[in-house]
C-alpha positions as CSV (number, residue, x, y, z in Angstrom):
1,X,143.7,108.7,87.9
2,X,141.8,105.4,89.1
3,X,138.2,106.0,89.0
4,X,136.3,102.5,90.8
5,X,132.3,103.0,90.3
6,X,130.1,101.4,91.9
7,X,128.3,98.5,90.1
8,X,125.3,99.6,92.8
9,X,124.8,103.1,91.9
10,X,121.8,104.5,90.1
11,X,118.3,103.5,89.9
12,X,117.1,100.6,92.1
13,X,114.0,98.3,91.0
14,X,111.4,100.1,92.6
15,X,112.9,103.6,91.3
16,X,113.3,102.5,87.8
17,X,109.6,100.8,88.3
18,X,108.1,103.6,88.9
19,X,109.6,106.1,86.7
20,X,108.8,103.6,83.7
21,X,104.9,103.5,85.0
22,X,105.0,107.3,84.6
23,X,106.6,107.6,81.0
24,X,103.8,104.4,79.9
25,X,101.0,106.9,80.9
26,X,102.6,109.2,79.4
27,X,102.5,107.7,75.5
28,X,99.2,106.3,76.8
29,X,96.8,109.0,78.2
30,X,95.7,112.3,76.7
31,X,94.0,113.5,79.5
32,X,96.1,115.6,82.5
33,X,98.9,112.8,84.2
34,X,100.2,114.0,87.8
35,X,102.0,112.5,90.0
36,X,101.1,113.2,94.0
37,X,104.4,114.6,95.5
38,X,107.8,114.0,93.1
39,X,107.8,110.6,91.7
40,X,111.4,110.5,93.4
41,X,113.5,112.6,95.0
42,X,115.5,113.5,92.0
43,X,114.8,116.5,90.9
44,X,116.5,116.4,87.4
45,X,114.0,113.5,86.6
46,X,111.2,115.6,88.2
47,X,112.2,118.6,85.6
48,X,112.3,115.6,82.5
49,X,108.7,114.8,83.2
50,X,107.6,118.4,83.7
51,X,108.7,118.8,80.2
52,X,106.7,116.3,79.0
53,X,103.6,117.6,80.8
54,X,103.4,115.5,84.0
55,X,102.2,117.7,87.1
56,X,102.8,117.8,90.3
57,X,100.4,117.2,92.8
58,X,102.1,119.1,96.4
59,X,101.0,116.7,99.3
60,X,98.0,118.0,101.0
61,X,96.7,119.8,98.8
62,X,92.7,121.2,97.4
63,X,92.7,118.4,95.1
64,X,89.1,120.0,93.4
65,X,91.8,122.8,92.4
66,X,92.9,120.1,89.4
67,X,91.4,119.0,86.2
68,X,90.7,114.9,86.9
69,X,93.7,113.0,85.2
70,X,95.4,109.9,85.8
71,X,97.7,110.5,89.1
72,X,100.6,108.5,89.6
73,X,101.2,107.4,93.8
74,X,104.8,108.0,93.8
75,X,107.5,105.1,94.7
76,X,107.4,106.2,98.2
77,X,103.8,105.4,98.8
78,X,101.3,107.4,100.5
79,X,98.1,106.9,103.3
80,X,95.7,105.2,102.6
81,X,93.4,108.0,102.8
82,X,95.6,110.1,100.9
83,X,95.3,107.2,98.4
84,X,91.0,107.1,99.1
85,X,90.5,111.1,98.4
86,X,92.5,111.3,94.9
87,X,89.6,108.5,94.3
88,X,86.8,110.0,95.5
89,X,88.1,113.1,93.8
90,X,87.5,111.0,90.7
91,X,91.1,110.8,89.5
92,X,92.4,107.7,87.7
93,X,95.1,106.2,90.5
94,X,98.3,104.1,89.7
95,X,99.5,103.0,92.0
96,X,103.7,102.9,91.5
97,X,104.5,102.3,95.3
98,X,107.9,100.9,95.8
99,X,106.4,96.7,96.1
100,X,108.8,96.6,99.1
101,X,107.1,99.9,100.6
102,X,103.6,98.6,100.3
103,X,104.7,95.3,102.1
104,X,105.2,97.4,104.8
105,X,101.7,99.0,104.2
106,X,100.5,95.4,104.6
107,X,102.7,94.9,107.8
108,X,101.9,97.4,110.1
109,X,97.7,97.5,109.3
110,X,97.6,93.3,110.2
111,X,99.5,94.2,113.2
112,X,98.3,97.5,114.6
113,X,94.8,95.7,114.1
114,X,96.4,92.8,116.2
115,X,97.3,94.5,118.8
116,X,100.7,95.6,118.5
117,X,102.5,99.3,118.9
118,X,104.2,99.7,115.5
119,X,107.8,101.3,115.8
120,X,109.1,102.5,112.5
121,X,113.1,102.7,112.7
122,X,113.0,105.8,110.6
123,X,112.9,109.7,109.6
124,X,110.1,110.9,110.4
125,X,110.2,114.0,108.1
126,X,110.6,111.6,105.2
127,X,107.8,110.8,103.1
128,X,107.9,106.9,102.9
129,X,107.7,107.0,106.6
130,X,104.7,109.0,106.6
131,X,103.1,106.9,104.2
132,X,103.5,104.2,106.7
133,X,102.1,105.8,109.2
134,X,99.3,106.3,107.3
135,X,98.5,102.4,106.9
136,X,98.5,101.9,110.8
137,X,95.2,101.9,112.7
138,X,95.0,103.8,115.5
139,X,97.4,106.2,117.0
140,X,99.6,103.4,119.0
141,X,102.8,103.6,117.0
142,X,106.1,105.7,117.2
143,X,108.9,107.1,114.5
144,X,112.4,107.1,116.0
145,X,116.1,107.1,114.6
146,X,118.2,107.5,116.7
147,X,119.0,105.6,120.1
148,X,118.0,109.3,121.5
149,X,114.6,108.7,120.4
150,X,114.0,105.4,121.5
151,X,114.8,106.5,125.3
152,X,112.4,109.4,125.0
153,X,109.4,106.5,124.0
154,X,107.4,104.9,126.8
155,X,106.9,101.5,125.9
156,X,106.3,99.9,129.3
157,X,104.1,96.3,129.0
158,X,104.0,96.5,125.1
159,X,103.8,94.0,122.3
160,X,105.8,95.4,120.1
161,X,106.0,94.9,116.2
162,X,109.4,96.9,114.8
163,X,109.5,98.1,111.0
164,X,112.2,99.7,109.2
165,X,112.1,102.6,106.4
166,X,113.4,100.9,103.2
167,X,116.6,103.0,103.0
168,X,117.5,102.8,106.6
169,X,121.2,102.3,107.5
170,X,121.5,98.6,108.4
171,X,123.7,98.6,110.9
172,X,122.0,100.9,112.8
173,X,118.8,99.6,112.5
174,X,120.2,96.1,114.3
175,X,122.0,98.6,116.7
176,X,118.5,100.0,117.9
177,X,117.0,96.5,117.6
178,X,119.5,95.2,119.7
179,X,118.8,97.9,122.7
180,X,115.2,96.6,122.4
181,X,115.4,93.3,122.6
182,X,118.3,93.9,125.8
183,X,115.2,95.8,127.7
184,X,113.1,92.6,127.2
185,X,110.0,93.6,125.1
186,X,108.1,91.5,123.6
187,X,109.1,92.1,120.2
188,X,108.4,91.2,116.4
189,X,111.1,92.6,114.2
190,X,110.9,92.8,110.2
191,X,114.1,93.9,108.4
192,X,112.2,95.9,105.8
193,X,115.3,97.2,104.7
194,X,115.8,96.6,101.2
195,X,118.4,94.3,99.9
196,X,119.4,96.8,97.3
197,X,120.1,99.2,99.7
198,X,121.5,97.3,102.2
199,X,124.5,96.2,99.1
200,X,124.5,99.8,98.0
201,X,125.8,101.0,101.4
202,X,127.9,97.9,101.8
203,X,129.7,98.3,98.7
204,X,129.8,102.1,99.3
205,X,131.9,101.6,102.7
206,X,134.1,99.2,100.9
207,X,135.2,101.1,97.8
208,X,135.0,104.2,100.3
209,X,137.5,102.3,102.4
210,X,140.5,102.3,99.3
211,X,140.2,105.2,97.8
212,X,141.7,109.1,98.3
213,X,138.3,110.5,97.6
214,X,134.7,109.4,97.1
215,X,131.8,111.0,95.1
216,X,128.6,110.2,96.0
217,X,125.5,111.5,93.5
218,X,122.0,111.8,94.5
219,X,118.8,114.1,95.0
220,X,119.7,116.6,97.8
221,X,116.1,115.2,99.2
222,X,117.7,112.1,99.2
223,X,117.5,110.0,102.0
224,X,119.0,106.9,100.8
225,X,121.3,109.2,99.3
226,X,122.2,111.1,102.5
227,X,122.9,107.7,104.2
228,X,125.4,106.5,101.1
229,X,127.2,109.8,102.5
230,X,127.5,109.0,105.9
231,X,128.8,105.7,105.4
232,X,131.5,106.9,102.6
233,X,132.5,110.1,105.2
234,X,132.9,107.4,107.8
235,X,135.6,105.4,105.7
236,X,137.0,108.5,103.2
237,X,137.2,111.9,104.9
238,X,137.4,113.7,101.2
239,X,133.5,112.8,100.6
240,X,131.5,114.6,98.3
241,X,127.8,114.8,97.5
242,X,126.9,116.4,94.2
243,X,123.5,116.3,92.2
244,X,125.5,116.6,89.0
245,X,128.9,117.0,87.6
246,X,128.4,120.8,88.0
247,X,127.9,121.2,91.7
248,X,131.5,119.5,91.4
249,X,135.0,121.2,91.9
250,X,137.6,119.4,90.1
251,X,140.2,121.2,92.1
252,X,140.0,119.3,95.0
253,X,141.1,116.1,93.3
254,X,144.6,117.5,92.1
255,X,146.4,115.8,94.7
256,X,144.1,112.8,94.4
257,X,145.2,109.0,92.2
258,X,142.3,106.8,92.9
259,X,138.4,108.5,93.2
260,X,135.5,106.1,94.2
261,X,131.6,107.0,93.0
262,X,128.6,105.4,94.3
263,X,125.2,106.9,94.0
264,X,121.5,106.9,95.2
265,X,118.9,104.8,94.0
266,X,117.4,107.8,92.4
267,X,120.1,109.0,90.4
268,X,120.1,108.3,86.6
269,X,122.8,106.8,84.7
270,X,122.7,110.0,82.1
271,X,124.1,111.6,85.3
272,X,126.3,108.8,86.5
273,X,127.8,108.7,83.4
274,X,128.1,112.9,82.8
275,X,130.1,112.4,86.6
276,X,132.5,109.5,85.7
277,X,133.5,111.2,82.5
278,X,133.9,114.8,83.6
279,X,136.4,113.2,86.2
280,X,138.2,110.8,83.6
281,X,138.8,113.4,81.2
282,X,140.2,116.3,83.4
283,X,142.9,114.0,84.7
């Protein structure tokens, strides 16, 4: 059997950043280390750090209910008053926000303070998105992903300023751009999509597009993750999304000559790897 992975999969720079940041407080600090809300959504890598003593801090919560510690801001970023009450709380903050997500901190607070509604192309269950949300003043600003979404918006006589979650499918993004700009707003739009995810997905469709079957790995909390598996689904009808090589059922490849696996930017390459050779070695 062919097995094509992708050169993409696994950790992307901010991911990788900030799981590194967690492990150098780790060897470094002796007090309690936390993390507010899973560093990434990957929870193998959550379990890894538990091990070694890093808590979780749930979103939200009675933050006089922990001993003070250093606390890690995961890669997803929070608010900014999220970020304000672990201080005041008198926890030591690092800050291991994705650099790409806190650009878009920085974008929407000089624009919502200039004036502009803020429209984040986005899920707005996902917590990158709610961090954004969180940097905007004021309340003008709407979530939407889907064309759906944008209809249901009022955004008569607006100066508009458009953001994008990081791990936002591309091509729709310039899809619900394009609507926009058709209805003749008065728009600003940042692609705030990163580059790495934007080649992830590209290459996904591609080696998607040649093979009999596709794998794709990832956190099942996942965004970016949940996107790769659109895209492969769309070109490769046998797509499969697994956490690890055990939520995998060999069977279904019997039939199969050439398998393609691309993975989220959360996904380690320990897993990667366990995936690729699990497959190899049964056929």
């Amino acid at each position: 059997m062919k097995v094509t992975l992708a050169k993409s999969a696994g950790f992307c720079f901010g991911v990788k950043r900030a799981v590194d940041m967690v492990y150098e407080q780790v060897h470094q600090q002796d007090e309690p280390i936390y993390t507010y809300g899973p560093i990434i959504h990957n929870e193998e890598v959550v379990a890894e750090l538990a091990q070694k003593g890093v808590q979780v801090i749930p979103e939200g919560s009675d933050l006089s209910q922990y001993e003070a510690g250093t606390v890690i801001i995961r890669s997803h970023g929070i608010s900014r008053k999220e970020q304000e009450d672990l201080e005041h709380a008198g926890f030591h903050v690092v800050d291991a926000t994705c650099p790409f997500v806190r650009k878009i901190h920085r974008y929407v607070e000089k624009y919502s303070q200039e004036g502009y509604f803020i429209l984040i192309v986005g899920s707005s269950q996902h917590p990158e998105v709610q961090g954004i949300v969180g940097w905007i003043d004021g309340d003008r600003y709407g979530v939407i992903s889907s064309k759906e979404e944008l209809d249901a918006l009022s955004l008569e006589h607006e100066k508009i300023c458009i953001v994008s979650q990081t791990t936002f499918n591309y091509n729709k993004f310039q899809e619900l751009v394009e609507i926009i700009r058709k209805k003749g707003y008065d728009i600003l739009v940042l692609n705030t999509i990163c580059n790495a995810t934007e080649e992830r997905q590209t290459e996904a469709a591609a080696i998607a597009g040649q093979v009999d079957a596709m794998i794709v790995i990832g956190g099942k909390h996942s965004s970016n993750t949940q996107k790769l598996f659109e895209i492969c689904r769309k070109e490769c009808e046998d797509t499969y999304y697994i956490q690890t090589k055990d939520d995998f059922d060999l069977s279904v490849l019997q039939s199969i000559s050439n398998v393609g696996i691309t993975a989220g930017a959360s996904t380690p390459n320990k897993i990667i790897e366990e995936v690729q050779k699990y497959v190899r070695n049964e056929f």
